[in-house]
N, C-alpha and C positions, 0 to 999 in steps of 0.2 A: 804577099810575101815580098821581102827587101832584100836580093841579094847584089853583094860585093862581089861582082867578078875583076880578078885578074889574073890578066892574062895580054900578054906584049903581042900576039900577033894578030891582024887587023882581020882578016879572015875568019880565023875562027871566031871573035869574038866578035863580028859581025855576025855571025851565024846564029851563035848562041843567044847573043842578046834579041834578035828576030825569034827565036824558037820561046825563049822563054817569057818574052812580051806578049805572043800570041795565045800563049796560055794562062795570061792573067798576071804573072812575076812582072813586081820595077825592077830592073835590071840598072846599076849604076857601073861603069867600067873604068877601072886602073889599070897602067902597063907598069907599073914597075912596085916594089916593095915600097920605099919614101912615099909615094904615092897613096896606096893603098891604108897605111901604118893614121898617114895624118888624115884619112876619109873614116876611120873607126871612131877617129877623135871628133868629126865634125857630124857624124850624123848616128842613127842607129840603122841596124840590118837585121836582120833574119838567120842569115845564113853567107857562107863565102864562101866563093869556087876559088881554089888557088893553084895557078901553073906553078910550076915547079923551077924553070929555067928561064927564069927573070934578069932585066939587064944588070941590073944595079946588086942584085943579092939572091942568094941561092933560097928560092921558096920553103925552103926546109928551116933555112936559117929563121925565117922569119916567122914562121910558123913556132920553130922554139921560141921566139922571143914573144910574142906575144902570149903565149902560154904561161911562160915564167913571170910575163908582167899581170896574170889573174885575167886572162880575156878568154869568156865561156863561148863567144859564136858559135857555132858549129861551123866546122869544116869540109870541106870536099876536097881533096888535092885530084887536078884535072891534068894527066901527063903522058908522057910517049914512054917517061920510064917502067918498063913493062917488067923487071928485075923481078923476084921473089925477095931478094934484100930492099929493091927500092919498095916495095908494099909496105915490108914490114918498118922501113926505117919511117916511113908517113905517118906509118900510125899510134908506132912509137914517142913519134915527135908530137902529138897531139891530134892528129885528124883522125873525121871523126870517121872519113868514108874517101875510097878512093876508086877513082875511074879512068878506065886507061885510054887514050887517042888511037884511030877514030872512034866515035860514041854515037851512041840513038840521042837525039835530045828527048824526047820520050822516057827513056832510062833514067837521062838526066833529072829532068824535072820530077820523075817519081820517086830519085834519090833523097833530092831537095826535098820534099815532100814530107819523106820518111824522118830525114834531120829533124825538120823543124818540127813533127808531131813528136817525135822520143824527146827532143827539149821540153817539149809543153809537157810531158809524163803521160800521154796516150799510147793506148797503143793500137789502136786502130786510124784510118785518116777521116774518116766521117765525125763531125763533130756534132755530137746530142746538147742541147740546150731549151730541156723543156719540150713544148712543142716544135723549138728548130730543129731544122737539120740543115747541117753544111756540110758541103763536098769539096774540098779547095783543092784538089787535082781536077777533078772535071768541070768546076766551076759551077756544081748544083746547088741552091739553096730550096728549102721546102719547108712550110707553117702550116704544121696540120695537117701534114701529108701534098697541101699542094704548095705545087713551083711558085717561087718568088720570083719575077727578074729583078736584078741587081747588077749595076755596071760595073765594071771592073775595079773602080777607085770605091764603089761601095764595098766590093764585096773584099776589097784590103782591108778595110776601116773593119768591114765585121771580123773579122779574121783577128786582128790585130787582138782584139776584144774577146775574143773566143779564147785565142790564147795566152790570157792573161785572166782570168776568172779572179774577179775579188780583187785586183791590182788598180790603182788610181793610174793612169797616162794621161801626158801631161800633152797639150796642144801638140809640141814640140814634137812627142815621139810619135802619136799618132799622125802629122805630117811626115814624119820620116818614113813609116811604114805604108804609106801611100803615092807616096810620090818619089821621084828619083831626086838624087842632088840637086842638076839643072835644071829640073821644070821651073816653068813660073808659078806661082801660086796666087791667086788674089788672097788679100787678106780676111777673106769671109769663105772661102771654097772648102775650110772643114767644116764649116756651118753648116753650108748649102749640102755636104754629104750625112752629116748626123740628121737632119732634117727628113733627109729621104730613106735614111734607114729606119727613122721613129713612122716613117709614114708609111714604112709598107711593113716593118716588123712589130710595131706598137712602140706607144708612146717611151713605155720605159727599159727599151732596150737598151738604150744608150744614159745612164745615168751622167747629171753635171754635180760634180762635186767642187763646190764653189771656191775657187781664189787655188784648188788643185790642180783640177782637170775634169778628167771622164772615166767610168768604167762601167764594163755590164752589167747591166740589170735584166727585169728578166723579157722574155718574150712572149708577145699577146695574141691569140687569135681574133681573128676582125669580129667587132662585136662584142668583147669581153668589155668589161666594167674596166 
């Protein structure tokens, strides 16, 4: 999972980006709205934690404006404003989920979690695919009942794919949903990940859909034809 966090103070979004690294999220981080606005523009995400009391523009503002310009992200407004009017004016304004400061990152990332499963039209977080099973809160994969290990940039890539069933992604967005803005990437590293998910989930889990991209195909128990 790809989340947009902004958020202007160094602390917490140290923390947060530490907590939700640890549990498998690229975490990309902007302090200000101008920031954030042209980071939608440059890459794709998952999901967006938004503070509210930003230097440059008032979280809420920005929050309508991207809403009125057609941007489906899911939201999380992350704030100190503890109001019963500030709840409702968040979610009025387009969010999709709101969480008040101090917070569990725990909570958090099972927030996250939940966003981006009700995006995909799930409604449970465990994800059935055939013989798979994925768990993308506690980072379980299973084929056939047994455990797959899978590293963290696989188990995004599978993810990505999972929720996106039937959808071609292009080099571009399956990079995006793996890796943060600043990483380095070699030019062969989404290879070298399709590669290793055809090799431990079968060959055609990962369909090349030529001069497209990629999308799910299905998944093979070891031994299958």
């Amino acid at each position: 999972m790809h989340v947009l966090l902004c958020e202007d103070d160094d602390l917490i979004a140290s923390g947060i980006i530490a907590g939700l690294s640890a549990q498998g999220l690229t975490v990309d981080r902007v302090v200000n709205a101008g920031a954030a606005r042209a980071m939608l523009q440059a890459a794709h995400f998952d999901v967006m934690v938004l503070d509210l009391g930003l230097p440059d523009e008032d979280g809420l503002k920005l929050l309508q404006r991207l809403r009125q310009q057609g941007e489906r992200l899911p939201v999380l407004i992350l704030t100190a404003r503890d109001a019963v009017t500030d709840r409702v004016d968040g979610l009025q304004a387009g969010a999709d989920d709101y969480l008040l400061k101090p917070f569990d990152l725990r909570e958090l990332a099972a927030r996250l979690h939940s966003l981006v499963r009700r995006m995909a039209g799930r409604c449970v977080n465990v994800i059935e695919h055939g013989p798979l099973s994925f768990d993308p809160s506690n980072c379980e994969t299973s084929l056939g009942g047994q455990p797959v290990d899978l590293s963290r940039r696989e188990q995004a890539l599978l993810q990505a794919l999972l929720n996106n069933p039937g959808r071609v992604l292009s080099s571009e967005q399956l990079k995006d949903s793996v890796y943060g803005f600043g990483d380095e990437v070699e030019s062969n590293a989404l290879n070298v990940h399709i590669h290793h998910l055809r090799r431990k989930l079968g060959n055609g889990i990962v369909e090349t859909v030529r001069g497209l991209g990629y999308r799910l195909g299905p998944a093979q128990l070891p031994g299958s034809p």
